[in-house]
C-alpha positions as CSV (number, residue, x, y, z in Angstrom):
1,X,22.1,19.8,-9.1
2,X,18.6,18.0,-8.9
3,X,16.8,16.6,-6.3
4,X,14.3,13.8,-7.9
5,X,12.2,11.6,-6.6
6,X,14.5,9.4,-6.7
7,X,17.0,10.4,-4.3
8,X,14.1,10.3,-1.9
9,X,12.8,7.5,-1.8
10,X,15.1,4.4,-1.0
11,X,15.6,1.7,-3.8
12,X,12.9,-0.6,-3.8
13,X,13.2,-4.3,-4.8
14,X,9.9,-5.2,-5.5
15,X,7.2,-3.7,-8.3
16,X,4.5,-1.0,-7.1
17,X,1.9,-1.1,-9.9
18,X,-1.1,1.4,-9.4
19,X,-4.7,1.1,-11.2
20,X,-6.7,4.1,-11.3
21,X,-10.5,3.3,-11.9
22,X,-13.4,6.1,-12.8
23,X,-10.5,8.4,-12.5
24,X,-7.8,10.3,-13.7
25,X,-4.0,8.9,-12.4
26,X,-2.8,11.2,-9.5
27,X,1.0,11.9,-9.8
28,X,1.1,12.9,-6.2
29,X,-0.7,9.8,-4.5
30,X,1.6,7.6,-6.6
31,X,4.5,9.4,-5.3
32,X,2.7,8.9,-1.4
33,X,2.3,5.5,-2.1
34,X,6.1,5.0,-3.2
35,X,6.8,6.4,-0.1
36,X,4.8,3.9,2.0
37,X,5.6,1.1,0.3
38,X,9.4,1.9,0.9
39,X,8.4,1.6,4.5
40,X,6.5,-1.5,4.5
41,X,10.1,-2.7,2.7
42,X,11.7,-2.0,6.0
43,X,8.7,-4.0,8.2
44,X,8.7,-7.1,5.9
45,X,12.2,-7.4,4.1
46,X,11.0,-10.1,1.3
47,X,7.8,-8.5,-0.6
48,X,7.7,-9.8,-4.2
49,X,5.5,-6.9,-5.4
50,X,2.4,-4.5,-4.4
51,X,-0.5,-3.3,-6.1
52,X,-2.5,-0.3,-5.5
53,X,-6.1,-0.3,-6.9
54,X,-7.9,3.1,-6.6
55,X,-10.9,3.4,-7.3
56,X,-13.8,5.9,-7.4
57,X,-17.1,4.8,-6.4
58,X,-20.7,6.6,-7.3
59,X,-20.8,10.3,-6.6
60,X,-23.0,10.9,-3.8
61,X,-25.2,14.0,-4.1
62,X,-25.0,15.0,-0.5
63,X,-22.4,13.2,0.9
64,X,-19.5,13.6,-1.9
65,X,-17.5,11.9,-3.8
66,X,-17.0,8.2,-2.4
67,X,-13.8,5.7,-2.7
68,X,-12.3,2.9,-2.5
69,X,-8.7,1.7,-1.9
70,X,-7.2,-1.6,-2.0
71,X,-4.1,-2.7,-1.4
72,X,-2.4,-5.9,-2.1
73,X,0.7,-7.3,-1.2
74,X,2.6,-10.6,-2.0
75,X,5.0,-12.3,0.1
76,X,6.7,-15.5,-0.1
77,X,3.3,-18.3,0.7
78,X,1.2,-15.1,1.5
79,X,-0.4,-12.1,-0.2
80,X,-1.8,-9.3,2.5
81,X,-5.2,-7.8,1.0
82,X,-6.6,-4.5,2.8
83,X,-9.5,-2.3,1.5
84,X,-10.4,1.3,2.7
85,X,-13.5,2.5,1.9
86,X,-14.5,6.3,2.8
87,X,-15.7,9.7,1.4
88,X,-13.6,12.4,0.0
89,X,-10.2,12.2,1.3
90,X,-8.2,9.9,-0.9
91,X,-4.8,10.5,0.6
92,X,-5.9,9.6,4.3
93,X,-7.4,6.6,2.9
94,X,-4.2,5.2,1.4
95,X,-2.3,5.9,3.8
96,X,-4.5,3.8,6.5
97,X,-4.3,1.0,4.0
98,X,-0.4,1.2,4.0
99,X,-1.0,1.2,7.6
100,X,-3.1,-1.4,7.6
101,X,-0.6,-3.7,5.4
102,X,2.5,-3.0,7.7
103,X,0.0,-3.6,10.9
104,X,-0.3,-7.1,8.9
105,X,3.0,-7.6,7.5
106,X,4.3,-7.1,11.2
107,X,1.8,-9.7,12.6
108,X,3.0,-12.5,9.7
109,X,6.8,-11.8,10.3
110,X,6.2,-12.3,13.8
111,X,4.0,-15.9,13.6
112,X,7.1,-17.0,10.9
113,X,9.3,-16.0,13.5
114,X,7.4,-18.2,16.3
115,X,7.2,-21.0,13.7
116,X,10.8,-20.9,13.4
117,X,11.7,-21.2,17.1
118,X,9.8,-23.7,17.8
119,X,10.8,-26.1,14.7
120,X,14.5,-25.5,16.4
């Protein structure tokens, strides 16, 4: 019996595409970020798609190795954009942005909801 990745993770009815830029693809970010995105599905029910840009930036000689994540997600009239920028620790970084988007995502569901109240 196997366990995948798949099992997991619950179905998701929008598209996650990942870029990787100035780097090599990381299987196990894509598979954190599958995760998040899962749970910004349960925040904000009608996401059309997502796109993860990863990108690193110049090597610094003292301070490491520098990056930058952005994350972009389209709703119906709305796309949320968030960038990270930070040194080193890619994984904490995309998961603030996830963070970030579901912070955002909240915020929007809760202005339609106020819209629609008050059009009532």
């Amino acid at each position: 019996m196997s366990f995948g990745l798949e099992s997991l993770i619950p179905f998701m009815e929008f598209p996650l595409d990942f870029t990787f830029r100035n780097m090599e693809p990381s299987a196990r970010l894509q598979e954190e970020a599958q995760e998040s995105a899962s749970k910004l599905s349960k925040v904000y029910s009608r996401i059309q798609s997502c796109r993860l840009v990863v990108e690193a930036l110049d090597q610094r000689h003292l301070k490491g190795r520098e990056f930058r994540v952005q994350l972009h997600v389209q709703v119906p009239g709305d796309t949320v954009h968030v960038q990270k920028d930070g040194l080193d620790d890619l994984h904490s970084l995309t998961r603030e942005a996830f963070h970030s988007a579901g912070r955002q995502l909240t915020g929007l569901n809760e202005r339609r909801r106020e819209k629609h109240r008050t059009q009532e």
